[in-house]
C-alpha positions in Angstrom: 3.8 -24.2 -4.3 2.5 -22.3 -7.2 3.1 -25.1 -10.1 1.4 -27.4 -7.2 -1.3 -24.7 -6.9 -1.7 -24.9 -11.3 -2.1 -28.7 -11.3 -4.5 -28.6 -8.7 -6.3 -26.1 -10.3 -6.2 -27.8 -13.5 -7.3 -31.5 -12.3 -10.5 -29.8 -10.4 -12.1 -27.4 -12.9 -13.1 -29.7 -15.4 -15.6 -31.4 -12.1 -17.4 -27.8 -12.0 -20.6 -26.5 -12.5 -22.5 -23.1 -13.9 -20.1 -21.8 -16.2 -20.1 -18.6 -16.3 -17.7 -15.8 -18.5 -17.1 -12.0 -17.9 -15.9 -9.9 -20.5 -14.4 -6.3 -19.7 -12.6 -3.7 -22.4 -11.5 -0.4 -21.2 -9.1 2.6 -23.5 -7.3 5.1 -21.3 -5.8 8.3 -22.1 -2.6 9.6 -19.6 -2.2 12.8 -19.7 1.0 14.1 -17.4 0.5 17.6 -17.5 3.2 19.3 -19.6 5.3 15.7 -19.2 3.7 13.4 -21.5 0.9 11.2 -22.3 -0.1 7.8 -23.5 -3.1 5.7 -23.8 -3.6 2.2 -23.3 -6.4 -0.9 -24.4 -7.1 -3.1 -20.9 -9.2 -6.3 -21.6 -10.4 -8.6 -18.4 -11.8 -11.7 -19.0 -13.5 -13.3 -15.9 -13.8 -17.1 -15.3 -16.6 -18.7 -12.8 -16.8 -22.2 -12.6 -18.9 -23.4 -9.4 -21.3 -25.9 -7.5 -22.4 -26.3 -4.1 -18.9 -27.1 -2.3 -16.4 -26.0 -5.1 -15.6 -22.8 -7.0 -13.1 -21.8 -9.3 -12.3 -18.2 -10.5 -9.8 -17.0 -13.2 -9.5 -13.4 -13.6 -6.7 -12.8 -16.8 -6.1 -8.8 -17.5 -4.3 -7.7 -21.2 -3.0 -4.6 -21.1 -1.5 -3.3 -24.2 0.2 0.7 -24.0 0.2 2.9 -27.4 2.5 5.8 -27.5 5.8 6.4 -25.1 4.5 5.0 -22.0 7.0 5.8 -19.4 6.6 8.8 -16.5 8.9 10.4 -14.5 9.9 10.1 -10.7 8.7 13.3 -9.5 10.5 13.7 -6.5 11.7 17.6 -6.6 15.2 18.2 -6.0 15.7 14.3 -5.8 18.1 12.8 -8.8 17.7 9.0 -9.0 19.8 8.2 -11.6 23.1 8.9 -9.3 22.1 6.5 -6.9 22.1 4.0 -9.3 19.2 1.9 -8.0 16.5 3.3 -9.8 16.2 4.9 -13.8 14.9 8.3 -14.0 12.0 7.4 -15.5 9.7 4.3 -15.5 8.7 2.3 -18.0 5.5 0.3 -18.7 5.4 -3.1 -20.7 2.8 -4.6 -22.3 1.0 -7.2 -19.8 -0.6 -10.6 -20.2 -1.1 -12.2 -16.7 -3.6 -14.0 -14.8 -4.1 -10.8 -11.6 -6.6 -13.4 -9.6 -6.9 -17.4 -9.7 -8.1 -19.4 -7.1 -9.7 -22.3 -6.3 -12.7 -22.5 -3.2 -13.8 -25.7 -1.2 -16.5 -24.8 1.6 -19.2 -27.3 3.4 -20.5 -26.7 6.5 -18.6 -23.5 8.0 -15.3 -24.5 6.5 -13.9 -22.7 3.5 -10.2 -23.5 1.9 -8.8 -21.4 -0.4 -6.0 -21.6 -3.0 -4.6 -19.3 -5.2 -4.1 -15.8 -5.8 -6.9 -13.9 -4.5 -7.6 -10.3 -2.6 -6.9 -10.7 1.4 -8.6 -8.3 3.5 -9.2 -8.3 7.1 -9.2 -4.1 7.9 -12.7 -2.2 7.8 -10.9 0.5 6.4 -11.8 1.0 2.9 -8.7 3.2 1.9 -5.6 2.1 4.1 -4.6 0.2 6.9 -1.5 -0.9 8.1 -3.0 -4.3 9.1 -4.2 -5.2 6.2 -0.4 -6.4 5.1 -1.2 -9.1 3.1 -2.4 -7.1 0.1 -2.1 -2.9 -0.4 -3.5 -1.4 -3.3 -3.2 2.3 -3.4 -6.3 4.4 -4.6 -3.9 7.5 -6.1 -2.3 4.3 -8.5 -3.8 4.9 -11.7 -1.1 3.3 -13.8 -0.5 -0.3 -13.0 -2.9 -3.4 -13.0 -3.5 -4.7 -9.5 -2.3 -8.0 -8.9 -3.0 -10.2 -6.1 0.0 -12.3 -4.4 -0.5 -16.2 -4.1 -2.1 -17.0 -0.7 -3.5 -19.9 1.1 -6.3 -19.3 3.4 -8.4 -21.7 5.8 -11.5 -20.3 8.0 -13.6 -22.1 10.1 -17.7 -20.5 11.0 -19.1 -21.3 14.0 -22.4 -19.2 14.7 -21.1 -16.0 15.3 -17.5 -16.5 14.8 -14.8 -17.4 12.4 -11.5 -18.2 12.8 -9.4 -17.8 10.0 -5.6 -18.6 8.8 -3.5 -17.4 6.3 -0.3 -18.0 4.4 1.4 -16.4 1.8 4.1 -16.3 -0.2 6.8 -13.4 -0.1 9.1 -13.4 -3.8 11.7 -11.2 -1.6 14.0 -13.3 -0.1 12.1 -16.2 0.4 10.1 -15.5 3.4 6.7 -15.8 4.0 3.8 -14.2 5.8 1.1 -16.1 8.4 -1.8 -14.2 10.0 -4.7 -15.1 12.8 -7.8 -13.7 12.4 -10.7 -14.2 14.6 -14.0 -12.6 14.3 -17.0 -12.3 15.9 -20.0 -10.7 15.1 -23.4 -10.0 17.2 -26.5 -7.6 16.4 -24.4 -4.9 17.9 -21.0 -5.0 16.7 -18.6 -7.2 14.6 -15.2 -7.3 16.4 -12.1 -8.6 15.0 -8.7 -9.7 16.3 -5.9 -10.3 14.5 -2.1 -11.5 15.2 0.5 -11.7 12.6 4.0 -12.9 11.9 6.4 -11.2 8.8 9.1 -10.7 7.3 10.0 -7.4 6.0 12.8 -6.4 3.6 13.9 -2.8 4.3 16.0 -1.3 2.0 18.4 1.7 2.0 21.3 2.8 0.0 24.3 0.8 1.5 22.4 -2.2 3.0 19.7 -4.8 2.6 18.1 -6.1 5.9 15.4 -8.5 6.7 13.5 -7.7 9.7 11.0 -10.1 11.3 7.9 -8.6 12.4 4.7 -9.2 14.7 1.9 -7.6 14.4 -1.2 -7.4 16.8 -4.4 -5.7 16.0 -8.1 -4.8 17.5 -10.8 -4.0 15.1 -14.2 -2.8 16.2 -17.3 -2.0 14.3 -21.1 -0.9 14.7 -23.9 0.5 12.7 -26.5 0.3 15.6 -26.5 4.1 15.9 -27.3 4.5 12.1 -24.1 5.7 10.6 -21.1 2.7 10.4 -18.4 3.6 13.2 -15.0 1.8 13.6 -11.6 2.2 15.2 -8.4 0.1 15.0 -5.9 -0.4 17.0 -2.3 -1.9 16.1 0.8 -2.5 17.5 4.1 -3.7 15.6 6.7 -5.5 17.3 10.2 -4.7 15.5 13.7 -5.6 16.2 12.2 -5.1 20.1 10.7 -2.1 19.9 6.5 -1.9 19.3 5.4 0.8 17.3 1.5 1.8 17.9 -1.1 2.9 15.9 -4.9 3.9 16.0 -7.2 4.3 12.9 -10.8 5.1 13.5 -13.5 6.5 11.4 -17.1 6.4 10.1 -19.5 6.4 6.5 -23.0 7.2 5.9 -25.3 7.9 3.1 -27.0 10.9 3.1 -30.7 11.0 1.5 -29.7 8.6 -0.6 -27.6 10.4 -3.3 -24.2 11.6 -1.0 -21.9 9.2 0.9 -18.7 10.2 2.9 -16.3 7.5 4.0 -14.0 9.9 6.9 -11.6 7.9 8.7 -8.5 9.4 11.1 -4.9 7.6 11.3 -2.2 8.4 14.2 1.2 7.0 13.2 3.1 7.7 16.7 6.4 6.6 15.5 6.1 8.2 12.2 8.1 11.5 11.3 6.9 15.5 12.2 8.4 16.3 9.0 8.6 13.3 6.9 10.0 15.1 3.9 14.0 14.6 3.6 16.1 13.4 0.7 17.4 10.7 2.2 13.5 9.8 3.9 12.0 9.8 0.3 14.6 7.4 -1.4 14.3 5.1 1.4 10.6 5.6 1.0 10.6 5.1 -3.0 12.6 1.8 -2.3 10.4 0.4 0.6 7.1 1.2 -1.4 6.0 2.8 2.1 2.6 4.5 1.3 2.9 7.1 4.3 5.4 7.6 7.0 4.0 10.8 8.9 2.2 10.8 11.8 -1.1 12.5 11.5 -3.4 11.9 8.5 -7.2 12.6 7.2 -9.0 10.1 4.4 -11.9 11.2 2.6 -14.4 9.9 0.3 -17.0 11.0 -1.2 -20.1 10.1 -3.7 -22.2 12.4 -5.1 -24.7 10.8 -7.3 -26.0 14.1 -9.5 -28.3 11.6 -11.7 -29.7 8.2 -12.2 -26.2 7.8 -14.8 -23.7 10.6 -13.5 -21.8 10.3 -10.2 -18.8 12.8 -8.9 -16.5 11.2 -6.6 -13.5 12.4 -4.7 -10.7 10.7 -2.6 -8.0 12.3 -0.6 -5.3 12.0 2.0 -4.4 15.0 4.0 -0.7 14.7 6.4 -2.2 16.9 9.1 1.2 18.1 10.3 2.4 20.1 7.0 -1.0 20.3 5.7 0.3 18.7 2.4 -2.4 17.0 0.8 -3.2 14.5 -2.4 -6.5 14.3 -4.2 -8.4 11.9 -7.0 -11.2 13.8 -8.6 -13.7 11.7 -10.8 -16.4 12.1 -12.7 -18.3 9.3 -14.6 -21.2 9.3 -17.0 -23.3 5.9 -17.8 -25.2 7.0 -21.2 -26.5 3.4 -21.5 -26.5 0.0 -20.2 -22.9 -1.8 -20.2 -20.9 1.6 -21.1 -19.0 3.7 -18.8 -17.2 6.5 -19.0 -15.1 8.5 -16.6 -12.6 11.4 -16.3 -10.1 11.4 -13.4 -7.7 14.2 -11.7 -4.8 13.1 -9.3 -3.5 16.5 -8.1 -1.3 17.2 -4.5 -0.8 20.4 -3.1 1.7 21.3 -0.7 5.3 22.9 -0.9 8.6 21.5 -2.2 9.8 19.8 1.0 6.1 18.6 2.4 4.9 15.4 2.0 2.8 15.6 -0.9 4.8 18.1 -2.6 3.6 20.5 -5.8 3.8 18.4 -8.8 1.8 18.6 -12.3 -1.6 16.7 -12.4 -2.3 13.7 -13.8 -5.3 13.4 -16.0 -6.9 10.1 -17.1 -9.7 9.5 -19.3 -11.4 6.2 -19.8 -14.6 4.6 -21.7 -15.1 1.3 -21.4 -17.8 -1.5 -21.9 -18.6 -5.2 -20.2 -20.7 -8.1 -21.7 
């Protein structure tokens, strides 16, 4: 599907209209507290190619690392290297890779889509299990993000759109397909959603490949000033459906504070989700969270016209283990950023989001 997907690309860009090119250059600094630290030199060069009925993107990221750009698992009391699935420490290459490529045909209420593009259909803006067709992690400050391949189709009608998707899984050759339909009136936009996956979970002695459904509710309204939505989700595995309910609101406040809160109830997930045993099957899963109760926050502060402070965190309301991104960024002129973020958790050895060093990360970039 994906050589198809290049050819097809290929054969229609050169019929395209209003060229248009994006240049983005970033340097980092990494600074693992007492660990170690590296700096890397990120270029993104963005690709718009469209008319009326067609467009084609091309997003290609370069990442090149200087200095010994690896970091430790920090897992306390956790040793890795005896399981002998994962190294002690991780290592990051150099990257060259096209992170987003699609290819858009829409007329009249219809859209197709090709390619590797972002997939969203939660309205929560930090995490949501239903949104399994692309998680990005706001606490990952190393890696690039990189969207999967997918094939999407949606159909407008007035106030609603139906929308299917397909997309490719690289673990054992499965797949995922989803069913979204929305609708959306001067009161509410309402979404609902039905899904079918596989997932590969992972422990220490076995491999197995469990076949999910998934069924979800969205809900949201800005009639009463602030934005105000709530989720609910059930997962159908191996016969037994696990719940879950999300809900939450944002608002700007006098034009210069904004708080994103949003509230998630697991009720499967684990009292105490901190075990040896829990996080290596966590680490190998990439599960983001498997506790029950949990708090999001975000926040914008904007102090001036050019300086903003900004702060995201998670808090497991059962241990009261919590991890934090603290960011402040300073625009001295036009096309020139510069920021300093803070990734610190707090909690004790066996919580959730255990003690660990902070992370510090320093960036100035430009785009033209």
């Amino acid at each position: 599907m994906k050589k198809l997907l290049f050819l097809i690309l290929i054969f229609l860009s050169p019929f395209l209209f209003s060229f248009d090119l994006n240049f983005n250059y970033n340097y980092s600094y990494f600074y693992f507290y007492k660990i170690n630290y590296f700096s890397s030199h990120d270029l993104v060069i963005d690709v718009e190619n469209s008319n009326d009925f067609l467009k084609f993107f091309a997003q290609f990221d370069v990442r090149i690392y200087q200095g010994d750009s690896k970091y430790e698992i920090p897992y306390p009391d956790i040793d890795f290297s005896i399981i002998g699935v994962m190294p002690t420490y991780i290592y990051l290459s150099n990257q060259y890779k096209f992170t987003q490529l699609y290819l858009s045909l829409f007329n009249e209420g219809m859209n197709l889509k090709i390619g590797k593009f972002p997939v969203k259909s939660s309205f929560s803006e930090i995490y949501s299990p239903l949104d399994i067709f692309y998680f990005s992690s706001p606490f990952d400050l190393i890696t690039l993000k990189e969207f999967p391949s997918n094939f999407l189709f949606s159909f407008s009608k007035k106030d609603i759109t139906l929308s299917f998707v397909y997309q490719d899984n690289q673990d054992f050759f499965s797949s995922k397909e989803g069913l979204n339909l929305e609708y959306l009136n001067q009161f509410f936009n309402s979404r609902f959603f039905i899904s079918r996956y596989s997932q590969v979970r992972k422990n220490l002695l076995s491999i197995d490949s469990i076949e999910n459904y998934l069924f979800g509710l969205s809900l949201l309204t800005e009639h009463f000033g602030p934005a105000l939505w709530n989720e609910v989700l059930i997962l159908r595995s191996n016969g037994i459906n696990k719940f879950n309910l999300q809900f939450g609101w944002d608002y700007t406040f006098f034009e210069k504070f904004y708080i994103n809160q949003e509230f998630y109830i697991n009720f499967r997930g684990l009292k105490t989700p901190y075990s040896d045993i829990n996080i290596i099957n966590k680490y190998l899963n990439k599960d983001f969270l498997i506790g029950r109760y949990y708090m999001f926050l975000t926040s914008v502060f904007k102090v001036k016209e050019k300086i903003n402070i900004s702060l995201n965190s998670i808090l497991n309301l059962d241990d009261r283990s919590l991890i934090g991104v603290f960011n402040l960024s300073y625009n001295p002129i036009n096309n020139l950023l510069s920021s300093i973020s803070v990734v610190k958790t707090f909690g004790e050895s066996k919580d959730e989001f255990y003690r660990i060093p902070a992370v510090f990360l320093f960036q100035i970039g430009t785009k033209f």
